[in-house]
Every structure is written in structure tokens, then in C-alpha cells.
C-alpha positions, -999 to +999 in steps of 0.1 A: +152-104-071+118-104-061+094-076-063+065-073-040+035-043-044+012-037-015-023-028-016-040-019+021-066-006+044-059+031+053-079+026+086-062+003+103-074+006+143-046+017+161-048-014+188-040-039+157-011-014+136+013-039+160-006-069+148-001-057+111+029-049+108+041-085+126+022-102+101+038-081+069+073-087+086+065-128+087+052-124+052+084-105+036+105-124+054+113-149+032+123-120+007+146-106+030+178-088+016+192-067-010+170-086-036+135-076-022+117-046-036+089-028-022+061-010-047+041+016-027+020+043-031+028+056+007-008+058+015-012+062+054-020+029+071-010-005+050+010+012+022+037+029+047+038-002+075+049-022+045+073+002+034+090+004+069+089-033+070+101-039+036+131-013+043+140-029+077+140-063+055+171-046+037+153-044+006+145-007-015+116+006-022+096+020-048+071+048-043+041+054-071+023+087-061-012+091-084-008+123-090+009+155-092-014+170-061-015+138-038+011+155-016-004+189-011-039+176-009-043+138+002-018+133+024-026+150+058-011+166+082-012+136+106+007+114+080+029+140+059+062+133+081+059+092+075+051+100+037+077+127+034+102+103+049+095+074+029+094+093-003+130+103+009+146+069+013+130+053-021+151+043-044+128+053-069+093+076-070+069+074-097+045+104-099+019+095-122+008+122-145-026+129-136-035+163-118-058+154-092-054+127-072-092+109-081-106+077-083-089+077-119-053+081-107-061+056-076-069+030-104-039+040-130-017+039-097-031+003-088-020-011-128+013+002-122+019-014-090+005-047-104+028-039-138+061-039-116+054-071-092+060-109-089+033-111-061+008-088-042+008-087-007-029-069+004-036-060+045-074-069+033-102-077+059-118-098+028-147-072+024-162-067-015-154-034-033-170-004-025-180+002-060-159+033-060-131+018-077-094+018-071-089+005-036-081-025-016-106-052-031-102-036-064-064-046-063-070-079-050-096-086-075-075-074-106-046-090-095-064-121-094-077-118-126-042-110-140-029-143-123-005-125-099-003-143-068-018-123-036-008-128-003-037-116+026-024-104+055-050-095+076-041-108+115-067-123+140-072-088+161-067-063+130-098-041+126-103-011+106-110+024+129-153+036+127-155+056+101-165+093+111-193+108+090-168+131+074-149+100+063-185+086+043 
């Protein structure tokens, strides 16, 4: 039994979702079978690409949502039928008991993951943290420093989409 957590750009540029999601199915697929599990927090993007891949893999899945809200108010419209889906073929979902869904939960949900895996796999263009706390280098960095090994998965043609300034 092994059991894998993902940590991911939300981003991802359309052209290179294809590119991605090759590169997670060539990473899981040594884990293949009823003895791979999947720890995601079904964020659009990385999180739900490695969910698909880790189901089509034949292993289960495991959803951690941050919060009590995350549903009604951070996952949009454009990504609620992929998230409800998911959330409907886990074998297990985790809603963490914070309220909100803020930098806080994003960070508690980010322990948890770590918590339940062997190994990290992290869709990661290598940038530093933002400073915000709780996403993709924050994982990467923490996992590291917990000793948990962390596989990058980030594809020669992968790119992250330009960032609107209502995204900033």
C-alpha cells in the first residue's frame, strides 16, 4: 500500500493540462493498483488531474476539503462539476473544521496531506513561495523539511496561464 498526496499549480495553461497529466500518469505508474492511494484537496488544476489519474491507476482516493465553505465559495462555477464528481467517487473526504476557507485552512489542509503520505508528488514550476503561505512551494518546502520524499512533475511545455489582475 502506498499513499501518494499531491500538491499543484491551479493555473495550469490549458496547451500543457495534456503534458501534465502524461507526466502524473508516468509518475503513479509504478503504484498502480488497488494498493495506491490518492490524498487531494480537489483544487482545480493539479489536485483534480492527479485525482483522475490516480483513479484510472485503480487506486482510491482521498479528498481533504479546508473548510466547511470551500465548496460554496472557492470552487467555481467552471470547476464545481470535476470537484463534485471527485468528491463523489472518494473513498473517503475529510472536511477540515475551519469555516472559511483562508490561508489558515490552506496550510492545516497541507499538514494533513503530508500526515497521511509515503511520498509527495508536486506539479511545481520550481518557483519560491509567494509568501502567502499554504500553496505549492510551501508544500514542497515542508515536505522536505519533514523528510518526505517529493516527486516534481513539472513537463518540458507545462506553463502556468497569465494571471488576470483580478487573480493578483
Amino acid at each position: 500500500m502506498t499513499t501518494i498526496a499531491v500538491t499543484g499549480h491551479m493555473d495550469l495553461a490549458e496547451a500543457g493540462v495534456p503534458l501534465v497529466r502524461d507526466a502524473l500518469r508516468a509518475a503513479l505508474q509504478p503504484y498502480a493498483g488497488d494498493g495506491l492511494t490518492g490524498v487531494s484537496c480537489l483544487a482545480r488544476g493539479a489536485d483534480c488531474l492527479f485525482a483522475d489519474v490516480v483513479l484510472e491507476l485503480g487506486g482510491r482516493l482521498v479528498a481533504v476539503i479546508p473548510s466547511r465553505d470551500y465548496r460554496r465559495n472557492e470552487v467555481g462555477t467552471e470547476h464545481a462539476a470535476t470537484f463534485d464528481r471527485l468528491v463523489g467517487v472518494a473513498d473517503e473526504v475529510l472536511v477540515l473544521e475551519h469555516g472559511i476557507a483562508d490561508r489558515s485552512a490552506y496550510e492545516d489542509a497541507n499538514r494533513v496531506l503530508l500526515r497521511r503520505a509515503q511520498r509527495l508528488v508536486a506539479v511545481w514550476d520550481g518557483e519560491p513561495p509567494s509568501g502567502k503561505g499554504g500553496g505549492t512551494a510551501d508544500a514542497v518546502l515542508e515536505a522536505r523539511d519533514a523528510g518526505l520524499p517529493v516527486d516534481v512533475v513539472w513537463p518540458a511545455g507545462a506553463a502556468r496561464r497569465a494571471r488576470s489582475l483580478t487573480e493578483e
